[in-house]
Backbone as a chain_set.jsonl record, in Angstrom:
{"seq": "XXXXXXXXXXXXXXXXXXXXXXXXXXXXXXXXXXXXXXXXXXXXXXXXXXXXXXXXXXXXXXXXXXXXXXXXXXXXXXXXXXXXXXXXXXXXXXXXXXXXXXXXXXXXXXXXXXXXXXXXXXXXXXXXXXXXXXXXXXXXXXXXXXXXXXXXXXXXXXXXXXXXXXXXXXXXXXXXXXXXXXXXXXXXXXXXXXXXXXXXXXX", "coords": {"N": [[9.708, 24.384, 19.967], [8.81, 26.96, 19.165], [6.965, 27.298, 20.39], [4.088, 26.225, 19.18], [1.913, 24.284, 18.852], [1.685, 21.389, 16.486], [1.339, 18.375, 14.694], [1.977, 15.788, 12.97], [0.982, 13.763, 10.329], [0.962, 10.461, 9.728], [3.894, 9.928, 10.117], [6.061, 9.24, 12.326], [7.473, 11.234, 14.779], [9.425, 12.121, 17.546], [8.349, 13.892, 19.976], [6.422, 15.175, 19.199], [2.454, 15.57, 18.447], [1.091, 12.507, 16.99], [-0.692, 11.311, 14.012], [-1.479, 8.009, 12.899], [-1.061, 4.621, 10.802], [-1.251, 1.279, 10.968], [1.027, 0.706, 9.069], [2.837, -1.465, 8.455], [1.201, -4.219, 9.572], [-0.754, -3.781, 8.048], [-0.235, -4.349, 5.296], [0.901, -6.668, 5.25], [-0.691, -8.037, 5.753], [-2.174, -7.834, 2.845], [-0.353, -9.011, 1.81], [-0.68, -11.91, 2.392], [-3.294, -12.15, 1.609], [-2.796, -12.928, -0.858], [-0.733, -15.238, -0.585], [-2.754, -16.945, 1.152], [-5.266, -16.989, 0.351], [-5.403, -16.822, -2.912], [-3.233, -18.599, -3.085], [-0.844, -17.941, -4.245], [2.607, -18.412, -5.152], [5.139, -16.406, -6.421], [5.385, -13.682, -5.808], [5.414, -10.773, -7.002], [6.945, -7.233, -6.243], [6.38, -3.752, -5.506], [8.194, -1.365, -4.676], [8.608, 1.601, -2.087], [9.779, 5.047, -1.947], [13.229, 4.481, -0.477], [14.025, 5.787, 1.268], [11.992, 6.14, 3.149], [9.584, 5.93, 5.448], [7.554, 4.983, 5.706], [7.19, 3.856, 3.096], [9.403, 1.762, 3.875], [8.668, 0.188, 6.136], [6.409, -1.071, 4.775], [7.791, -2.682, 3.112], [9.647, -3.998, 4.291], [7.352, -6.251, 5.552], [6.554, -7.378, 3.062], [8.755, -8.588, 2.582], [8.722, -10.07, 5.256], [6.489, -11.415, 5.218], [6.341, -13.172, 3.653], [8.458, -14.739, 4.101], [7.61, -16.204, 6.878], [5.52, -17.545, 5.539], [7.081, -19.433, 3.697], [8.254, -19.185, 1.143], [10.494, -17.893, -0.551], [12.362, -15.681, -0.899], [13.499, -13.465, -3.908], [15.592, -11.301, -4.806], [15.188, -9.951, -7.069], [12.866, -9.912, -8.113], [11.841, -7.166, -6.436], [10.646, -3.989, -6.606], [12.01, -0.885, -7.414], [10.699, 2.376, -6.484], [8.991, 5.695, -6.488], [6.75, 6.315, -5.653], [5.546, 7.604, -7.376], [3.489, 7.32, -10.445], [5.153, 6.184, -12.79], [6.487, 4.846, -11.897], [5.56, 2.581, -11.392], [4.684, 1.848, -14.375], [7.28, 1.519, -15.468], [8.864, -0.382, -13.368], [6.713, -3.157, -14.063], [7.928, -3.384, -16.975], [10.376, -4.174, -16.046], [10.396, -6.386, -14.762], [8.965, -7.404, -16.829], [11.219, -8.089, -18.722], [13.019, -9.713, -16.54], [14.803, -12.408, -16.37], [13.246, -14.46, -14.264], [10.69, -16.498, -13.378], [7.403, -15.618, -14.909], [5.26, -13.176, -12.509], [2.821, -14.098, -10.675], [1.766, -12.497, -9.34], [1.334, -8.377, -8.725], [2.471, -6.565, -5.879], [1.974, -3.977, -5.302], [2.931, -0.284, -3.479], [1.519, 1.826, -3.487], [-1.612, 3.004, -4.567], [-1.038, 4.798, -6.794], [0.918, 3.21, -8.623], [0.135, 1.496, -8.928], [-2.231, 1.337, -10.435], [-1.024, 2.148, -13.059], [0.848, -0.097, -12.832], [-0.813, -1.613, -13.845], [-1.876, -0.594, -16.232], [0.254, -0.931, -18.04], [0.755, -3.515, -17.817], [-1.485, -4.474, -19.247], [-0.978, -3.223, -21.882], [0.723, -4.643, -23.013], [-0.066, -7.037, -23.529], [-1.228, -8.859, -21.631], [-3.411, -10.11, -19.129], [-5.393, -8.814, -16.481], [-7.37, -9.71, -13.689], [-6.677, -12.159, -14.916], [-4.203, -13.368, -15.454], [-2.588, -12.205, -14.319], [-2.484, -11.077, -10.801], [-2.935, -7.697, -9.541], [-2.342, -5.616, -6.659], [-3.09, -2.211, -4.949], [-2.074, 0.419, -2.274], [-3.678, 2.536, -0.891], [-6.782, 3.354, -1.475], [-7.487, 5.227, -3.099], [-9.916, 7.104, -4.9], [-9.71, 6.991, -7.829], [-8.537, 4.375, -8.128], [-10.377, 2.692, -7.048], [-12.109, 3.012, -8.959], [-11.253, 2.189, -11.508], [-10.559, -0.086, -14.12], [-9.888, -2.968, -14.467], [-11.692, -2.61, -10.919], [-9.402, -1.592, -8.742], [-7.883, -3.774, -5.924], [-7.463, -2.814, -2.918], [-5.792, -1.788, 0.075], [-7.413, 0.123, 2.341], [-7.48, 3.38, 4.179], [-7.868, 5.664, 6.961], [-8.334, 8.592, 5.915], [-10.081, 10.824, 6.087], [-10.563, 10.902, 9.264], [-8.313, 10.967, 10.06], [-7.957, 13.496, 9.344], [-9.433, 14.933, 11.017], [-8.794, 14.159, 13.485], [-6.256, 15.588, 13.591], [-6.865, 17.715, 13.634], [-8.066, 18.154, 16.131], [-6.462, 16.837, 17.762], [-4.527, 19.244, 18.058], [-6.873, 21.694, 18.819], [-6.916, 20.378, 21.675], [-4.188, 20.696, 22.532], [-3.768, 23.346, 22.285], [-6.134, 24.028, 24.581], [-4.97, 22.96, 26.189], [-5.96, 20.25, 27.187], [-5.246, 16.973, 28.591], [-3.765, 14.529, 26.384], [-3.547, 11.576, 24.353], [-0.24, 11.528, 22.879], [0.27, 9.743, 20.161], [-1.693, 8.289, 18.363], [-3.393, 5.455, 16.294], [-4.735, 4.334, 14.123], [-7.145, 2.246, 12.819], [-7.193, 0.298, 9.356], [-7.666, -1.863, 6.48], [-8.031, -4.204, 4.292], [-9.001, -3.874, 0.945], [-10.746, -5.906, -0.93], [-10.615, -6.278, -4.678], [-11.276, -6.788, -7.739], [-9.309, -6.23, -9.287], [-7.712, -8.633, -8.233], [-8.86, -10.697, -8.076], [-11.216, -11.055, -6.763], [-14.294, -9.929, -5.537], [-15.127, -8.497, -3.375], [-15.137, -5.541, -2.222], [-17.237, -2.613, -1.871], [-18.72, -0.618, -4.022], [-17.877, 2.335, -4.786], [-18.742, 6.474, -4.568], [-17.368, 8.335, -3.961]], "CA": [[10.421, 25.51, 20.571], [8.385, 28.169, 19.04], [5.414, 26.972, 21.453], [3.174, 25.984, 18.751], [1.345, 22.514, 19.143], [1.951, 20.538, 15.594], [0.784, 17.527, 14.533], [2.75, 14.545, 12.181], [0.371, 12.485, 10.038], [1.303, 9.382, 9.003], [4.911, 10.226, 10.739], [6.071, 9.499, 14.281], [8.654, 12.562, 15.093], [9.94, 12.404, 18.617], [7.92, 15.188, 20.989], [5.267, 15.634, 18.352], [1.46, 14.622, 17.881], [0.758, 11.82, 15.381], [-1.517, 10.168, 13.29], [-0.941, 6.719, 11.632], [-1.705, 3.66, 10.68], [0.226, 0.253, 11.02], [1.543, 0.359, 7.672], [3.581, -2.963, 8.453], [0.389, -4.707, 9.434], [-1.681, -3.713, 6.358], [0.695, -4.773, 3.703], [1.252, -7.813, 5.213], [-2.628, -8.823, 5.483], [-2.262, -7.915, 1.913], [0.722, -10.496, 0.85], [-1.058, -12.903, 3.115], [-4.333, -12.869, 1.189], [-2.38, -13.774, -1.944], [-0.599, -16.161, -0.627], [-3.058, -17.972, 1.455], [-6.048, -17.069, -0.49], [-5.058, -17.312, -4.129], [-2.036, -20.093, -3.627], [0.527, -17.398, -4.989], [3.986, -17.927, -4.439], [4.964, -15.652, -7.531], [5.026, -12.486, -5.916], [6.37, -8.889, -7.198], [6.621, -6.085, -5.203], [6.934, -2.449, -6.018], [8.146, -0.183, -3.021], [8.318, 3.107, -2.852], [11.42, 5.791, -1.317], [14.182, 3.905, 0.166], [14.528, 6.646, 2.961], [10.475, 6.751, 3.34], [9.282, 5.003, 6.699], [6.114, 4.088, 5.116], [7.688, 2.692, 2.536], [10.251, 0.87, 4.167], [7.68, -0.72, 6.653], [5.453, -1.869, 3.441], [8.536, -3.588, 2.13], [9.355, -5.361, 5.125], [6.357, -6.662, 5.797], [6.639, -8.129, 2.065], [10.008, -10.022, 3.238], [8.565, -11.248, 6.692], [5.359, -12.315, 5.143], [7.165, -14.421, 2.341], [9.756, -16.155, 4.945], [6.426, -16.911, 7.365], [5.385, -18.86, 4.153], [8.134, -20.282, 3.465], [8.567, -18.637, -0.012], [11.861, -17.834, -1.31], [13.032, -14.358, -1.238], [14.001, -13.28, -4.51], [15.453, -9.555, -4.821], [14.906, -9.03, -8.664], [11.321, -9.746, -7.85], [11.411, -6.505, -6.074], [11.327, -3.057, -7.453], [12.696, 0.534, -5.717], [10.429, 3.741, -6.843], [9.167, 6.852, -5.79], [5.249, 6.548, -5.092], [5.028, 8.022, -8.5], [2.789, 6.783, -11.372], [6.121, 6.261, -13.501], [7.287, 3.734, -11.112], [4.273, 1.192, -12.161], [5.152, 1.385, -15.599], [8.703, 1.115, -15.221], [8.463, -1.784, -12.716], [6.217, -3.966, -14.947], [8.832, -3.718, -17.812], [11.579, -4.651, -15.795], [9.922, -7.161, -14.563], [8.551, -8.554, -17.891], [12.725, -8.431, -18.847], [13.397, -10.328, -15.966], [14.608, -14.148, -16.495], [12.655, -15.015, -13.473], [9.506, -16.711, -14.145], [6.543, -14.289, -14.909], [5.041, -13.023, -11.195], [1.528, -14.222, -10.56], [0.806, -11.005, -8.511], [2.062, -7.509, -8.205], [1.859, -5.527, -5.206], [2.044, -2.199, -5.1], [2.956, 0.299, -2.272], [0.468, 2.762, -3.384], [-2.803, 2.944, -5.913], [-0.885, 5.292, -8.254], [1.907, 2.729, -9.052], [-0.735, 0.248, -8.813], [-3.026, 1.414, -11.851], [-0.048, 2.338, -13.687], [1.351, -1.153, -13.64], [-2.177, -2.297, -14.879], [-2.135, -0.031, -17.746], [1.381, -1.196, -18.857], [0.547, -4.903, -18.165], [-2.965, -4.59, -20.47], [-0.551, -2.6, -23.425], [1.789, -5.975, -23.034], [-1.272, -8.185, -23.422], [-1.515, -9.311, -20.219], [-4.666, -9.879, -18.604], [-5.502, -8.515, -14.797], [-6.642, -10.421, -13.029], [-6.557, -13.673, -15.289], [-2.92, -13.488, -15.676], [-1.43, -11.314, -13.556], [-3.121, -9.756, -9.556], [-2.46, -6.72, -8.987], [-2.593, -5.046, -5.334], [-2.11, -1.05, -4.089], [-2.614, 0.571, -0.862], [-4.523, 3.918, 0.241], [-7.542, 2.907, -1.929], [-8.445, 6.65, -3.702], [-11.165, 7.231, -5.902], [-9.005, 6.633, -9.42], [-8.416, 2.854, -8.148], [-12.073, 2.314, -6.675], [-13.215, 3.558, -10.049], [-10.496, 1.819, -12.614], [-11.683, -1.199, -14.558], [-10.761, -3.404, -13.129], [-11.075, -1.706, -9.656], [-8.574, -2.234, -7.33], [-7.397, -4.243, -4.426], [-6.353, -1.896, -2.159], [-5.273, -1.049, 1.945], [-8.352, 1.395, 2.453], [-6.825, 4.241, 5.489], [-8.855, 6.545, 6.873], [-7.391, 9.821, 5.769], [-10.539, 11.879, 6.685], [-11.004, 10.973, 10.18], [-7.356, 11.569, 10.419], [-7.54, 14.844, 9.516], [-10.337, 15.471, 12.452], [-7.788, 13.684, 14.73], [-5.297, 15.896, 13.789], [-6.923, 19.404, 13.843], [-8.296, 17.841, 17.775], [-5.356, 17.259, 19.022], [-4.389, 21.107, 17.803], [-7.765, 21.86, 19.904], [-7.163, 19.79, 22.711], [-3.229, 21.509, 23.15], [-4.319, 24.704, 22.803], [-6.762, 24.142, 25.914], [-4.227, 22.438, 27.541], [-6.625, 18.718, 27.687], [-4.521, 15.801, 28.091], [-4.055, 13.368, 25.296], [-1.601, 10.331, 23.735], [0.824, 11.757, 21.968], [0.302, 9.359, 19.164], [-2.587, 7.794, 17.886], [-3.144, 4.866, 15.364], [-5.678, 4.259, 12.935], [-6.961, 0.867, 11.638], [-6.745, -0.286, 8.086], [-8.603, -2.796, 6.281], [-8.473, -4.644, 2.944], [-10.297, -4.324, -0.163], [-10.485, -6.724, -2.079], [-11.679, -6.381, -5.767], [-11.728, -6.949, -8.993], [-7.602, -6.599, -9.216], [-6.767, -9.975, -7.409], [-9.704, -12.088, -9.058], [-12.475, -10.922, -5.844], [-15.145, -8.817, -5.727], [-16.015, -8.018, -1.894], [-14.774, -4.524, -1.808], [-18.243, -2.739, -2.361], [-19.291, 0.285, -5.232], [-17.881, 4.065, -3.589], [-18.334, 7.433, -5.832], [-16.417, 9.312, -2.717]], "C": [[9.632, 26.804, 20.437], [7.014, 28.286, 20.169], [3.973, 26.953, 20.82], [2.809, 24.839, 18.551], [1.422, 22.356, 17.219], [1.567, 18.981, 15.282], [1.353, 16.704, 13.267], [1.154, 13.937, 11.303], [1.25, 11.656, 9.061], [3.416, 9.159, 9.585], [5.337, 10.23, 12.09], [7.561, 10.149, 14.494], [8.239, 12.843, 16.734], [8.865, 13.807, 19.395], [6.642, 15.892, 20.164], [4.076, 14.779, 18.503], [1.712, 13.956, 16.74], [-0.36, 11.388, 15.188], [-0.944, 9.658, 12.688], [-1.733, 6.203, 11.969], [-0.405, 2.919, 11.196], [0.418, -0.409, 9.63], [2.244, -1.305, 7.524], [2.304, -4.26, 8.365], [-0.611, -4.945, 8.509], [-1.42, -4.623, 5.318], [0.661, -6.591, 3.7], [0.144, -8.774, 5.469], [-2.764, -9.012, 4.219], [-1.394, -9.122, 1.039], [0.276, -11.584, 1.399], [-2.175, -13.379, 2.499], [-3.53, -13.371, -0.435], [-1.778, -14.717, -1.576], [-1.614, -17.427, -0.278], [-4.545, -17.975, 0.701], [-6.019, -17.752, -1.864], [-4.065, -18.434, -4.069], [-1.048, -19.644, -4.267], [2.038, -17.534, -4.526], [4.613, -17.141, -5.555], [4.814, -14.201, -7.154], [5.862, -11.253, -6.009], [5.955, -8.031, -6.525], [6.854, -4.48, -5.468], [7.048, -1.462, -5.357], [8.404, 1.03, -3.657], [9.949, 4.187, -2.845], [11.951, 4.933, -0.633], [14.021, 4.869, 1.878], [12.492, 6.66, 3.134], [10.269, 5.8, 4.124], [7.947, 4.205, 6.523], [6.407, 2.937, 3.891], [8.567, 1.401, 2.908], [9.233, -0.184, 5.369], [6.37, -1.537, 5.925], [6.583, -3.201, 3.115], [8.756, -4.564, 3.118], [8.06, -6.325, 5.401], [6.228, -7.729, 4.914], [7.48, -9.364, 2.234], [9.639, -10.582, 4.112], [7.482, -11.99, 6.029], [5.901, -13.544, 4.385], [7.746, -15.327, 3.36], [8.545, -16.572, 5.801], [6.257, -17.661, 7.046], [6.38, -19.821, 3.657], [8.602, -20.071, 1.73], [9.934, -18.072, -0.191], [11.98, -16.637, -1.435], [13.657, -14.024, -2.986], [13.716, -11.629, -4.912], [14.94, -8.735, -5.876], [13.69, -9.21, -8.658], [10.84, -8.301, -7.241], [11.856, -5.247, -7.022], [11.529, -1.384, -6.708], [11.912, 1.902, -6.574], [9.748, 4.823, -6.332], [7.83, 7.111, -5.23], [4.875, 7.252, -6.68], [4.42, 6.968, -9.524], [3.928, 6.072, -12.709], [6.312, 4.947, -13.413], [6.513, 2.734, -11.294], [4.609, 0.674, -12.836], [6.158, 0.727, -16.059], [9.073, -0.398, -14.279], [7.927, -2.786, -13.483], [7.638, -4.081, -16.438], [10.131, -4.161, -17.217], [11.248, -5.669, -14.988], [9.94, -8.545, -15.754], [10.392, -9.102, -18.62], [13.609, -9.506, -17.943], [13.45, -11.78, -16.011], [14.311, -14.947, -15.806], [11.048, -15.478, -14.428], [8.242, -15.705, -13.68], [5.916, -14.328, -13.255], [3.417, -12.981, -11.397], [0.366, -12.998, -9.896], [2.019, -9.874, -8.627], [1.61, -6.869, -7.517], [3.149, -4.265, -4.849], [2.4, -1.334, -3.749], [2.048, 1.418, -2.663], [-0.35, 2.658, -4.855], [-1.676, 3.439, -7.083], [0.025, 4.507, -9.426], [1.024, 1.646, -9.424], [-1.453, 0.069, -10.615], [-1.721, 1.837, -12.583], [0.491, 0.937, -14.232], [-0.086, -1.938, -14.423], [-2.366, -1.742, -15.89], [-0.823, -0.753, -18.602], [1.312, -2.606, -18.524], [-0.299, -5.294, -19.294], [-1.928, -4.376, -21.961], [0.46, -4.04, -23.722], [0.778, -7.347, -23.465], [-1.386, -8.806, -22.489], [-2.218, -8.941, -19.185], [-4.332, -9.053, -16.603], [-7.139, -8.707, -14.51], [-6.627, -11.9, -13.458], [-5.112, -14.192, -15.325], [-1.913, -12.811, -14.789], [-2.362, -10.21, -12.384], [-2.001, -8.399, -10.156], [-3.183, -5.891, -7.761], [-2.085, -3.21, -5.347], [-2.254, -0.848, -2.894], [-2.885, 1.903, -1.254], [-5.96, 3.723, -0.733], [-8.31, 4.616, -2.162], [-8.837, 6.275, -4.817], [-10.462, 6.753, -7.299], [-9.196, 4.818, -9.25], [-9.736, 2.154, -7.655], [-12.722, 1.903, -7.785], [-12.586, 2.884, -11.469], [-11.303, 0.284, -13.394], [-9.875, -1.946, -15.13], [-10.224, -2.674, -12.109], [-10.117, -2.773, -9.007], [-8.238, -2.607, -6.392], [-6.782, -3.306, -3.979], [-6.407, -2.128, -0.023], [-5.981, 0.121, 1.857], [-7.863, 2.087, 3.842], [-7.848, 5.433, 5.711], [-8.849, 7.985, 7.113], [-8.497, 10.938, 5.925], [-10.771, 11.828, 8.416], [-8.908, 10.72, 10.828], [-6.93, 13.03, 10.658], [-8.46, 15.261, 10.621], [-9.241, 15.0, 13.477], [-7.16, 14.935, 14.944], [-5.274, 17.375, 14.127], [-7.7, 19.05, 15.815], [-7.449, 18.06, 18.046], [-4.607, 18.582, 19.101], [-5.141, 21.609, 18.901], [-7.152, 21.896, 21.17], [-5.748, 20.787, 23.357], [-3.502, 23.012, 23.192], [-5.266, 25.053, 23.992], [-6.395, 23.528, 27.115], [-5.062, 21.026, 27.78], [-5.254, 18.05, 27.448], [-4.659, 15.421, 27.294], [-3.272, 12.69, 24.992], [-1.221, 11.156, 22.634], [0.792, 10.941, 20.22], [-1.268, 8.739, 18.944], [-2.746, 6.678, 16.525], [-4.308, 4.586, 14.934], [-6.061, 2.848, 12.369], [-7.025, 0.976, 9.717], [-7.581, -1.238, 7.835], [-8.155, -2.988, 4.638], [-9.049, -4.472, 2.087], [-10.24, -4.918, -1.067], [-11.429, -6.29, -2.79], [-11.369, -7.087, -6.714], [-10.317, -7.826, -9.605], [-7.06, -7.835, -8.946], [-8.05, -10.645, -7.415], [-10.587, -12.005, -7.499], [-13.111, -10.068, -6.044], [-16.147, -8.674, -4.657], [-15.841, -6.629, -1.684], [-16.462, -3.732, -2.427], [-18.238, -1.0, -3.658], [-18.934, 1.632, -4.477], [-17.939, 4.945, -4.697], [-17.694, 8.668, -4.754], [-14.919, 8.639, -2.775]], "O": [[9.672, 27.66, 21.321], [6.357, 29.258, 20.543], [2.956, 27.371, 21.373], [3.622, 24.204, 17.879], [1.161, 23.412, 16.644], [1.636, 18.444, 16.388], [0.957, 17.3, 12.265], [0.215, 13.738, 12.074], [1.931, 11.956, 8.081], [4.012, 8.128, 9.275], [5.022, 11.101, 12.901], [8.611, 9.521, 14.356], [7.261, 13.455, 17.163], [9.07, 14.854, 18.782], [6.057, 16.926, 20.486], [4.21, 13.566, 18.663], [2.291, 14.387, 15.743], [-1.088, 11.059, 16.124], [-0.055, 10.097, 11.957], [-2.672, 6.427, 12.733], [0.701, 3.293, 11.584], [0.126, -1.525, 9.199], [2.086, -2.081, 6.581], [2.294, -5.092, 7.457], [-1.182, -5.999, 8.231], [-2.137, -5.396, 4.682], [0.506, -7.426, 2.808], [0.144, -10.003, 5.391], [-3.33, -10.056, 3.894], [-1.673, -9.814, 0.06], [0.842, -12.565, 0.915], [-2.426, -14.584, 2.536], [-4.01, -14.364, -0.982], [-2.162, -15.639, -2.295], [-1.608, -18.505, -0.872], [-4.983, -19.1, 0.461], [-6.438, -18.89, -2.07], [-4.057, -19.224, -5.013], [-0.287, -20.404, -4.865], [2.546, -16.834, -3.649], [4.412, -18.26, -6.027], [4.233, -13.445, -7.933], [6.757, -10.863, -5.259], [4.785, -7.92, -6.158], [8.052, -4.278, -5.668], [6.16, -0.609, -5.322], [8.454, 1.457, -4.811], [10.926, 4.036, -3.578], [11.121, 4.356, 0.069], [13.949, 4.566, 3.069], [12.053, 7.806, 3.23], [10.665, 4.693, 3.759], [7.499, 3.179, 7.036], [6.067, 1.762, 3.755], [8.467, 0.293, 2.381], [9.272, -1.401, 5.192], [5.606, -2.363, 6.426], [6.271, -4.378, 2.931], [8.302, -5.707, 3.054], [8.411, -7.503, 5.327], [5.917, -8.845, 5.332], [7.218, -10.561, 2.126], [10.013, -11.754, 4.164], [7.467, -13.207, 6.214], [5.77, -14.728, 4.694], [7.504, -16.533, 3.41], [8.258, -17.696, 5.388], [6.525, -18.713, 7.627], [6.162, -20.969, 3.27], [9.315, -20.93, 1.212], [10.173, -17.758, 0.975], [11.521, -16.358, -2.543], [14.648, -14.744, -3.107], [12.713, -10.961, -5.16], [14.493, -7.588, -5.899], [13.178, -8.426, -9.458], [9.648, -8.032, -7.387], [12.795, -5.199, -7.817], [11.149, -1.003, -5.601], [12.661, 2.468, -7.37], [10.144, 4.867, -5.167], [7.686, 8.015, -4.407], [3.676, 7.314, -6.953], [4.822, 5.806, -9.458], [3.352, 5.429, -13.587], [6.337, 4.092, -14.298], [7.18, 1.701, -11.358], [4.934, -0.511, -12.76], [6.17, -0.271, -16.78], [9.571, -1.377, -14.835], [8.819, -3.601, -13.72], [8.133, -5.195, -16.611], [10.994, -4.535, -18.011], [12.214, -5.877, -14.253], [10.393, -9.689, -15.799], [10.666, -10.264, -18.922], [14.62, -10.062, -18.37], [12.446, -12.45, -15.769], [14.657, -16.108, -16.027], [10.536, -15.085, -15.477], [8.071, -15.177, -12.581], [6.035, -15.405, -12.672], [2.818, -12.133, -12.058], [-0.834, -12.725, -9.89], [3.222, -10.134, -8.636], [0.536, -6.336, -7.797], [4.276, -3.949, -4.467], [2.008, -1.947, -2.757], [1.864, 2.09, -1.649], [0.128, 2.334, -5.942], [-1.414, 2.748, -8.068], [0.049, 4.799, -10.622], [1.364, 0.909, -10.35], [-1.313, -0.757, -11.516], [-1.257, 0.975, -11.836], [0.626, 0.647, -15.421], [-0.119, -2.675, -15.409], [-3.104, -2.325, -16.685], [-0.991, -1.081, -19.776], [2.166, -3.126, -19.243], [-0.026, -6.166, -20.12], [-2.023, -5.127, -22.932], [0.823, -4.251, -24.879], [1.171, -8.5, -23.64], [-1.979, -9.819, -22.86], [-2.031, -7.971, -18.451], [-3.328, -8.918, -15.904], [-8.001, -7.988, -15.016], [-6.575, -12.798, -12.618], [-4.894, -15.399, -15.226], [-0.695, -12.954, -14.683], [-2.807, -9.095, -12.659], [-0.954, -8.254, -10.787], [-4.364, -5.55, -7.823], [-0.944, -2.894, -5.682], [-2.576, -1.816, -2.205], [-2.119, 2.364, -2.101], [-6.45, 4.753, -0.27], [-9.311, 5.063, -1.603], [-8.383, 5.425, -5.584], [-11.109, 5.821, -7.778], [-9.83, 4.118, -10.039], [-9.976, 0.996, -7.997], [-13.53, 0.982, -7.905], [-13.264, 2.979, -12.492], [-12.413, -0.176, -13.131], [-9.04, -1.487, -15.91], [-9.092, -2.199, -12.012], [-10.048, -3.99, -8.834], [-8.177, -1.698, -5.565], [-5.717, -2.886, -4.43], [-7.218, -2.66, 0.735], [-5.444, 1.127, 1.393], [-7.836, 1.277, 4.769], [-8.486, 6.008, 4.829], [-9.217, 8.545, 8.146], [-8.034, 12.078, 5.917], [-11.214, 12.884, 8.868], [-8.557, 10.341, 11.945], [-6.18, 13.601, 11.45], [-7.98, 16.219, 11.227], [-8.95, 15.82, 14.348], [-7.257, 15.511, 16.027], [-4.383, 18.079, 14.603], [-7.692, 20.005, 16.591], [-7.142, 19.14, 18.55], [-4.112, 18.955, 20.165], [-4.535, 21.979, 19.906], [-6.854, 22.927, 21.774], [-5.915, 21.496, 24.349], [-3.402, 23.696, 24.21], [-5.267, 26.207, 24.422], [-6.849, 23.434, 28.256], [-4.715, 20.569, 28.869], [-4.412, 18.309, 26.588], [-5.78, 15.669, 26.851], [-2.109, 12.99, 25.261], [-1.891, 11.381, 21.626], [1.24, 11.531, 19.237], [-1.962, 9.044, 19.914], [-2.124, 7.103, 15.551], [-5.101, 4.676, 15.871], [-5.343, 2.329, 11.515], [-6.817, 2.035, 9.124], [-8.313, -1.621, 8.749], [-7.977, -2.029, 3.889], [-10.127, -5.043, 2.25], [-9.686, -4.534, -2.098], [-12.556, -5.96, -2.421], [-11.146, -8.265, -6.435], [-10.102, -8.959, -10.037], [-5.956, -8.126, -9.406], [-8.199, -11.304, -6.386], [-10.615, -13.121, -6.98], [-12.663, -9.2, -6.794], [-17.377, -8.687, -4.723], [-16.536, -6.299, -0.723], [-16.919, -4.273, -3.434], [-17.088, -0.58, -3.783], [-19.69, 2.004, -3.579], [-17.405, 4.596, -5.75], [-17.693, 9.861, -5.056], [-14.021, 9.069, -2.05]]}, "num_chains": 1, "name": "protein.A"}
C-alpha cells in the first residue's frame, strides 16, 4: 500500500516477492538417506514452531517419508521446539526417558538444535555417530566445524540475499519478474550420520 517493493525470504506472503527453498523436499531427501542408506527405521525428530511454515513443512515431510517406507509413525518419537539451542538438549532427554526403544537417528530441523542434541547425547555417553545419527538443516559454520561435523540441508542464504536486493532493483525500474523464486538445496552428508562426503568449508 505504501508503494514500496518488499521482498519475503524464506516466506511466501500473498502480493509479495519471495525467496525460498523447498523445505518439504530437503528434509525428506534427508529422512530418506537414513532410511534407505543406513537401514534406519528408529527415527527421532525434533521440529521446530508449531505455527512456523518452515517448520511445519520439515515435519511433514518426516511423516510422509516414514509412511512411503512403510515405518510406523510413532508421536513420542517426535519432539515440538523453538529452533532454539535449548530444544536439542531438552529433546534428547525426553527422548532418553522415553519407553520407546532408543532412536537410531535424530533429525533435527535446524543445526542449532542439532549440535545441541550432540552435546547432550556425548554428556549421556552416547556415541555420534556409532550409537546414535544425528541430522540438522541450514548447514552454518558451527555445524561444518563441530566434531563430529554435521549432516546437514546446505541453503543458499547468500545468493538469496542477491536475489532479494534484485528483485528490489528490478521493481524499482519497473523490469518484469516471478513473483517468487525457489532455491535448490542439497545434502551434506558427514561425519554426524556415519559419512564423510560433505567436503572441509572455513566460510
Amino acid at each position: 500500500k505504501a508503494g514500496i517493493p518488499a521482498v519475503f525470504i524464506d516466506k511466501d506472503v500473498p502480493d509479495f516477492y519471495t525467496i525460498g527453498i523447498d523445505n518439504e523436499a530437503a528434509m525428506a531427501n534427508m529422512v530418506e538417506h537414513f532410511i534407505v542408506h543406513h537401514g534406519f527405521t528408529r527415527l527421532n525428530f525434533v521440529s521446530g514452531p508449531e505455527d512456523n511454515v518452515e517448520s511445519q513443512l520439515r515435519l511433514k515431510a518426516y511423516r510422509d517419508t516414514l509412511a512411503k517406507h512403510g515405518i510406523a509413525l510413532e508421536e513420542k518419537r517426535i519432539y515440538h521446539g523453538n529452533f532454539m539451542s535449548k530444544d536439542g538438549t531438552d529433546a534428547v532427554n525426553a527422548f532418553l526417558r522415553s519407553e520407546l526403544a532408543p532412536p537410531q537417528a535424530i533429525i533435527c530441523s535446524n543445526d542449532l538444535m542439532a549440535i545441541a542434541a550432540m552435546n547432550a547425547l556425548t554428556q549421556n555417553g552416547i556415541r555420534v555417530p556409532e550409537d546414535v545419527a544425528v541430522s540438522g538443516f541450514d548447514y552454518i559454520y558451527n555445524g561444518r566445524n563441530f566434531a563430529p561435523s554435521l549432516t546437514s540441508v546446505q541453503r543458499p542464504l547468500e545468493r538469496g540475499g542477491q536475489l532479494a536486493c534484485q528483485a528490489i532493483v528490478n521493481a524499482l525500474r519497473g523490469i518484469p519478474q516471478e513473483r517468487s523464486i525457489m532455491l535448490d538445496t542439497k545434502c551434506m552428508f558427514s561425519h554426524s550420520c556415519g559419512c564423510n562426503e560433505a567436503p572441509q568449508m572455513d566460510i
